[in-house]
Each structure stands twice: as C-alpha cells, then as structure tokens.
ZAMARGU-4260 file (C-alpha; in steps of 0.2 Angstrom, whole numbers, plus 5000, padded with zeros to 4 digits):
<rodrens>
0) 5395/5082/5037 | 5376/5082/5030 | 5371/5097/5019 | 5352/5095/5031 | 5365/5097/5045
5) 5376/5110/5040 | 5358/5121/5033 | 5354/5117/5051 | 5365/5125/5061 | 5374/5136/5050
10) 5368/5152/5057 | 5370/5145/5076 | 5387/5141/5071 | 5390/5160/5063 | 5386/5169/5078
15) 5397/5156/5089 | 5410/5161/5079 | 5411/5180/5081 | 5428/5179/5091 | 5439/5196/5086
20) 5453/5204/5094 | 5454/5224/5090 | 5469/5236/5089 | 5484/5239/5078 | 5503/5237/5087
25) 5509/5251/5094 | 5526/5260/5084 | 5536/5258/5099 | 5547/5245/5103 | 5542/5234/5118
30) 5551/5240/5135 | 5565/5228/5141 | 5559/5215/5151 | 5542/5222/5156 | 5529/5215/5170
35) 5514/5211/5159 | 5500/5221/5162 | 5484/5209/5164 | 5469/5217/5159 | 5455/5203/5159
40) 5449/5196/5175 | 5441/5179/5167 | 5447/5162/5162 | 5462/5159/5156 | 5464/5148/5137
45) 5473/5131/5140 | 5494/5137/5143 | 5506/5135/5127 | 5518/5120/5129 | 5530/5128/5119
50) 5548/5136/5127 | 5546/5152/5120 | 5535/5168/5126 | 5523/5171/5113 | 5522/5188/5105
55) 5506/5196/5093 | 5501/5210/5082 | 5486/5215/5072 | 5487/5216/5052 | 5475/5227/5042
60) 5476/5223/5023 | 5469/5231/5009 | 5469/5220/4993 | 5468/5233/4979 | 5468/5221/4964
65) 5452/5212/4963 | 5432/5220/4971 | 5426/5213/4987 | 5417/5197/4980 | 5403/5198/4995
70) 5402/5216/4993 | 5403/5220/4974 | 5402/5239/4976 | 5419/5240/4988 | 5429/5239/4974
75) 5443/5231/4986 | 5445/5217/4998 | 5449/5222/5017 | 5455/5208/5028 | 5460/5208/5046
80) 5474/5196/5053 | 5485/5191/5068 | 5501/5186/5069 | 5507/5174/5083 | 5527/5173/5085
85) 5541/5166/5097 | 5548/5181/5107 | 5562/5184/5118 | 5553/5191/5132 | 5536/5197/5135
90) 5531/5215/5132 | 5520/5225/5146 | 5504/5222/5138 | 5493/5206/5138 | 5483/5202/5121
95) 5466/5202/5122 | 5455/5189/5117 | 5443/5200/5110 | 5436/5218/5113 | 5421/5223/5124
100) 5412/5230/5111 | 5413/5214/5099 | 5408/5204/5112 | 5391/5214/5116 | 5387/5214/5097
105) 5389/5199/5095 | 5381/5188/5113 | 5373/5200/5120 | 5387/5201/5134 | 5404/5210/5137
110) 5407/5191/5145 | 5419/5184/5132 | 5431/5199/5133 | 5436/5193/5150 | 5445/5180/5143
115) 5465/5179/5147 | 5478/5175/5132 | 5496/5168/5134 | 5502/5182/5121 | 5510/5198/5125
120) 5507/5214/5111 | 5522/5220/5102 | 5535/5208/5109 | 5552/5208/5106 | 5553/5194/5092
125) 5564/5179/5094 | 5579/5180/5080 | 5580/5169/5066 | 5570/5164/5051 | 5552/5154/5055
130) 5541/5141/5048 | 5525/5149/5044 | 5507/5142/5047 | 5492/5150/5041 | 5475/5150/5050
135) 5459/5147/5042 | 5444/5148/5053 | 5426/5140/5048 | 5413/5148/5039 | 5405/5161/5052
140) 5421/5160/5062 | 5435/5173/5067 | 5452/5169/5070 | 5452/5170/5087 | 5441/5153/5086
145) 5460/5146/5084 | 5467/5157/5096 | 5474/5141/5107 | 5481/5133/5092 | 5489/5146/5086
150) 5500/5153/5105 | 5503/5135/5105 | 5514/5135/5088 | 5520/5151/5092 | 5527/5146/5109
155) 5537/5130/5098 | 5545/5142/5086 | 5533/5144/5073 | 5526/5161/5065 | 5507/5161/5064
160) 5495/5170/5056 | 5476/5168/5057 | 5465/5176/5043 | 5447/5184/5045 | 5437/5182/5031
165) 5427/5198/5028 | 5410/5197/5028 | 5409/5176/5032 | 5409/5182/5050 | 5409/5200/5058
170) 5425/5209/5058 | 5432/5222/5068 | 5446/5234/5059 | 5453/5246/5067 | 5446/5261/5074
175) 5432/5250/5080 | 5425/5248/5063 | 5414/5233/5063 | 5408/5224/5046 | 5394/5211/5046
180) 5394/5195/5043 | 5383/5195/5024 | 5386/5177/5023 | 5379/5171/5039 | 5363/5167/5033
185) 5369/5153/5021 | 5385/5141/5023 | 5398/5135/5013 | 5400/5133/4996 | 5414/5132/4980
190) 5414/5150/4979 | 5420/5153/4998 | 5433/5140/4993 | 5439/5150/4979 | 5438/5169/4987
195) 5446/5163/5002 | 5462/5155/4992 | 5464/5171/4985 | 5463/5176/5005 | 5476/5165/5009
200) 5487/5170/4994 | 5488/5190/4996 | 5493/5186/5016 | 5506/5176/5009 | 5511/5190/4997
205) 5510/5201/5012 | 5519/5192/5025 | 5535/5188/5012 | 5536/5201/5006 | 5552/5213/5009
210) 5544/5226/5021 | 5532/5211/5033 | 5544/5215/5048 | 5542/5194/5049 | 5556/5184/5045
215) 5547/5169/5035 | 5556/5152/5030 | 5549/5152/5011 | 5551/5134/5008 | 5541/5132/5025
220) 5525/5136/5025 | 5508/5127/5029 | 5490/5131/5028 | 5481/5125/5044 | 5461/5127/5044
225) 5443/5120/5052 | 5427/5117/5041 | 5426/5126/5027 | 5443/5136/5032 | 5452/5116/5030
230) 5442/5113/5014 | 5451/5130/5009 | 5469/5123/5016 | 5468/5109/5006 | 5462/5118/4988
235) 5477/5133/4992 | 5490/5119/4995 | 5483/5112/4976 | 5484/5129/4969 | 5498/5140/4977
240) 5517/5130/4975 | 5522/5141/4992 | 5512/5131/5003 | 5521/5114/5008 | 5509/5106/5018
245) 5490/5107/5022 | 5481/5104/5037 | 5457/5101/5035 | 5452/5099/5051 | 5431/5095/5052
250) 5432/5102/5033 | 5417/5094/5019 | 5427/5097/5004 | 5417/5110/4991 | 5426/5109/4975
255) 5429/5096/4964 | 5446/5086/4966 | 5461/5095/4956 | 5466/5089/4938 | 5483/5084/4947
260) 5481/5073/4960 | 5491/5083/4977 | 5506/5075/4980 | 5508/5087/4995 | 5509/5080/5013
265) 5490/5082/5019 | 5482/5078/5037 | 5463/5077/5040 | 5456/5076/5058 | 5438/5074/5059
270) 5424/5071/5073 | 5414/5054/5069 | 5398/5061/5076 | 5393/5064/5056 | 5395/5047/5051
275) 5383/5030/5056 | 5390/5019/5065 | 5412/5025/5062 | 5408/5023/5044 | 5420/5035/5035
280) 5411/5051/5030 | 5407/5048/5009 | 5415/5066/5006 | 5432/5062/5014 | 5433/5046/5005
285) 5430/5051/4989 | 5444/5065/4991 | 5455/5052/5000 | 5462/5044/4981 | 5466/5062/4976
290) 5480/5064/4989 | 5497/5055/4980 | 5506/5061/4994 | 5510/5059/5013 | 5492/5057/5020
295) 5482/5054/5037 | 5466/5053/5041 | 5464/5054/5061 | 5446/5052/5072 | 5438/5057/5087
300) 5424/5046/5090 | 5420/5056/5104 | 5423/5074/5100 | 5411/5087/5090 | 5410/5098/5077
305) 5417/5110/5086 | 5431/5104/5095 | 5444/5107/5087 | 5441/5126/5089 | 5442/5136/5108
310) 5422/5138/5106 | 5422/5119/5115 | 5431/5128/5129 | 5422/5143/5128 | 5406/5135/5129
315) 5412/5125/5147 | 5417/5143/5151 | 5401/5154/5148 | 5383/5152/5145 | 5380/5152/5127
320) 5366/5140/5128 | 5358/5156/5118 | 5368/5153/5105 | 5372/5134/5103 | 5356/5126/5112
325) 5359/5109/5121 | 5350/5100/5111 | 5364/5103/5096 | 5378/5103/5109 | 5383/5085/5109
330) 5385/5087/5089 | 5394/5101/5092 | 5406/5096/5106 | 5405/5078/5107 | 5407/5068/5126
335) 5425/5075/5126 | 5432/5088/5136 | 5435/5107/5130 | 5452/5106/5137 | 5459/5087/5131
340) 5452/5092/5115 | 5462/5107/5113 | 5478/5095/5118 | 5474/5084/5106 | 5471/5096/5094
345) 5487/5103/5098 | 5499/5088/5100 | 5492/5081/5083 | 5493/5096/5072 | 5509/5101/5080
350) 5517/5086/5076 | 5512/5084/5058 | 5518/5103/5058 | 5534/5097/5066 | 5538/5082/5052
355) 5533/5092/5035 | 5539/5110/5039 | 5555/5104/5052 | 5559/5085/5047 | 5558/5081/5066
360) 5545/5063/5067 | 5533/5057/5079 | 5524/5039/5080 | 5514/5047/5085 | 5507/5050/5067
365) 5511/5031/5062 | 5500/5019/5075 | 5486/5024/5089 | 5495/5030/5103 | 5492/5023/5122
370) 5494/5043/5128 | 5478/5047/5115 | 5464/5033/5114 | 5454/5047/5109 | 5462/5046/5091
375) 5459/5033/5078 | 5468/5030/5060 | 5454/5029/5046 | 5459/5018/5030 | 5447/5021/5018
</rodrens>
C-alpha cells in the first residue's frame, strides 16, 4: 500500500472502523437450553460453518504496569476485548453487534446496531482445552470489524479474542464510557506496532493466566490481524515465544525485519488493487526473505482493502457513502462480493489455523484451488 494512499484515506477509514459491542457478561450462569432472545431487527452477518454454537463475553482490562502511550497522563493502559468460544448450547441472549449509542457517535445513525450476530452472551462453554486466536483490527478499527471471522473460528472449536486498541479507534468500556480515537487523524507507524505487541502480550498474560475462566492450549496460540493489526501479528509472533503462528492480512509492514530471521509459520493475504499491474507490493517482498519458516503469500486480484473485514459487507448493507465515498470504494472493496469475501477470508485463514495450531492439512494452501479462482499464490 502507498504512504500517499494510506495519508489519503486514513481518516475515512478511522471512522469506518468504529464497530464496538458494549456490556460486561452477566454473573449468572446461562439458563439450560434457552430460546435466544433476538433483539436487532437488521441484517444478519454471513452464518458460521462451524458445528458448534458460538458463545461471547466482554473483557475490561487495566494494564497497571506501563502509562497509556497515547494518553501520557493515564498513567495505565485500558483495553477492551471479546471473546468468542465453542458452546454447548446457546444461552437466552443474542450478542449485539454493537450498541445504539456507538453507532450514533460514530455514523450519524443507530443503523449499524440492527445488525444480527450468530453469538449468544454467557453460553455454556464447550469442555476441553482450545487453540487460541488473537484478533488485531486495523488502524481506526474496532474489533467487531472481525466479528465474522471470529464466530467463524469459534463455531470450529477455537477460542477467540479480538483486541480494541485504545485511542486508535473509539472504544466503549463499560458503563457506556466512550474514549476517542486520538490517533485518527494520522495512520500507522513503528510506534503502533510496538504499543500494540505489548496489546497483544498483556491479553495473553490475561487469558492464561489461572483465573481467565478460558481454558487455553499454551502451545497453541495464533495471532491473526488486518492492516496495521497484521503488521502487529507478525512483529508479536517475532517477539512473544507464546505465539506459534501469525496471520497479516492487507498489513504494510512498519518496522524493520527482526535480527532473527522468523522461523514461525506465517500467511499473508493481500488485495492487488495497491500494486501495478499484479506486481508484488515492494513492502511484502522485501519482508518475504525474513520469513525462514513455513510461508504463503495469497492474492485477490479482485477484492479491496477492505475485504477482508465485515465493513465490505457492511457497506452492501447500509449507506455509508458518507463515510467511504464511491470514488474510494472500488480501492476499498474491490469488484468482489461482501459475502464471497468473507468465505474466502474465512476458508483461507481457517485452514492455515487448522494446519499450524491442529496439524489437520489442506491443499488448499499448496496449489490455486478450482473452488476459489479468486485466490492466487505470489512467489516473490
């Protein structure tokens, strides 16, 4: 991607990207076998492929050990996340997409709340210990940007957990509290890398530690992130020996290659609408010799910037011509649908998810596949 074209729509991009859920999970145990109470009215995100219900929580975390590094006077740093997970049942109440209130801030419009998940609050979790994935949105981006994605995983058995980046993007915590995004004026850079590895890391603490109430698989865990959130997968999986594979979808890489080359599994999935004429982008293949390890670098010619995220869908859903004019839209979502790119998205992550964290393979990552002529193989 071009610096002039990231400067460009940077702040466009910031406001598409203001996609939160609110409230914390309730204390009490979901009722047996409950009839889901639905709540939104609207559209409904593409339906998980997975076997398994799909239960979520909020998480409110307080990292007391280092100062906000985007607020230097909040001498802590306050992140939100959600937490995917398979469930044995649903429990009575559907998770929103996000809240009213977020999406008047934010468009204008209490439109994007009407949105209908797949995920039921405070389910009763499958049994057994889970491969974890961590979600890194891009810069300006919530978590729920990956909401798709992440019910997805979690209906094949994996935990999830998508990360809001305070302050990159507006954040609600809870009691309705929203934070700014003081960011969202500029884009990415080597400094967002950095503060959002240290992000990823204290989730990580959090959710392995003794008292998550999450049952994580330690020796499985992946880092999964689009734009700046998969130039910040692939520098935690160089910097944090938890992590065992990474995931950079659409990602410019912002810091300098690491003194090791990685010899951890990577995948990169990237539009080609930044390059001329299918020419590899310069960034990627500079990266490329740093990877010692198992390594793909998949293309859609035909998908956007933003496919990769539900905002493709979104914007087939609602008018947010306001916020992503159509003269950007064709950089942004290519000539693809909203809905093959999410099952793309889906199939391709999910089975480079499937090989490095469960040993389970699929040719699908070894030759162009007759199923997807969307995707192409890139040898730099």
């Amino acid at each position: 991607m071009s610096q002039r074209f990231i400067r460009l729509v940077a702040p466009l991009v910031a406001l598409l990207g203001l996609l939160m859920v609110t409230g914390m999970p309730s204390a009490s145990a979901a009722p047996a076998r409950p009839s889901v109470q639905t709540a939104a009215t609207g559209p409904e995100l593409p339906a998980p492929t997975g076997p398994h219900p799909v239960g979520t929580r909020s998480l409110y975390l307080k990292d007391t050990s280092r100062p906000d590094p985007w607020k230097p006077d909040v001498n802590y740093r306050e992140l939100m996340a959600t937490v995917w997970y398979p469930a044995l049942y649903p429990s009575d109440r559907e998770a929103p997409f996000m809240s009213p209130e977020l999406s008047q801030a934010a468009f204008g419009t209490d439109a994007l709340s009407t949105v209908r998940t797949h995920a039921t609050i405070d389910a009763v979790p499958l049994p057994g210990r889970r491969p974890l994935v961590v979600l890194s949105p891009g810069f300006g981006m919530s978590r729920f940007s990956l909401t798709s994605l992440a019910e997805d995983l979690a209906s094949k058995g994996y935990l999830v957990a998508a990360l809001d980046h305070t302050y990159e993007a507006v954040v609600e915590f809870p009691g309705g509290r929203l934070e700014p995004c003081l960011n969202c004026t500029t884009q990415g850079s080597a400094d967002v890398v950095r503060s959002r590895v240290k992000d990823i890391g204290f989730l990580l603490d959090r959710l392995t530690g003794p008292h998550s109430g999450f049952r994580v698989d330690c020796s499985r865990i992946a880092v999964v992130g689009h734009a700046v959130g998969g130039a910040s997968a692939v520098e935690t999986a160089s910097e944090d020996p938890r992590i065992t594979a990474a995931v950079n979808m659409e990602g410019t890489f912002l810091t300098p290659p690491p003194a090791q080359p990685l010899a951890k599994p990577v995948l990169l999935m990237g539009a080609q609408w930044p390059t001329a004429g299918g020419t590899p982008a310069a960034n990627w293949a500079d990266r490329w010799n740093s990877f010692a390890g198992w390594k793909r670098w998949l293309s859609e010619p035909t998908a956007g910037h933003m496919s990769f995220t539900d905002a493709h869908w979104l914007y087939e859903h609602f008018d947010l011509t306001k916020v992503i004019p159509p003269v950007l839209a064709p950089a942004m979502f290519g000539t693809i649908s909203g809905e093959r790119a999410t099952e793309i998205t889906r199939t391709y992550v999910g089975a480079f998810l499937d090989l490095q964290l469960r040993g389970v393979h699929s040719t699908l990552l070894d030759e162009p596949s007759p199923a997807f002529p969307e995707v192409g193989f890139v040898q730099p």
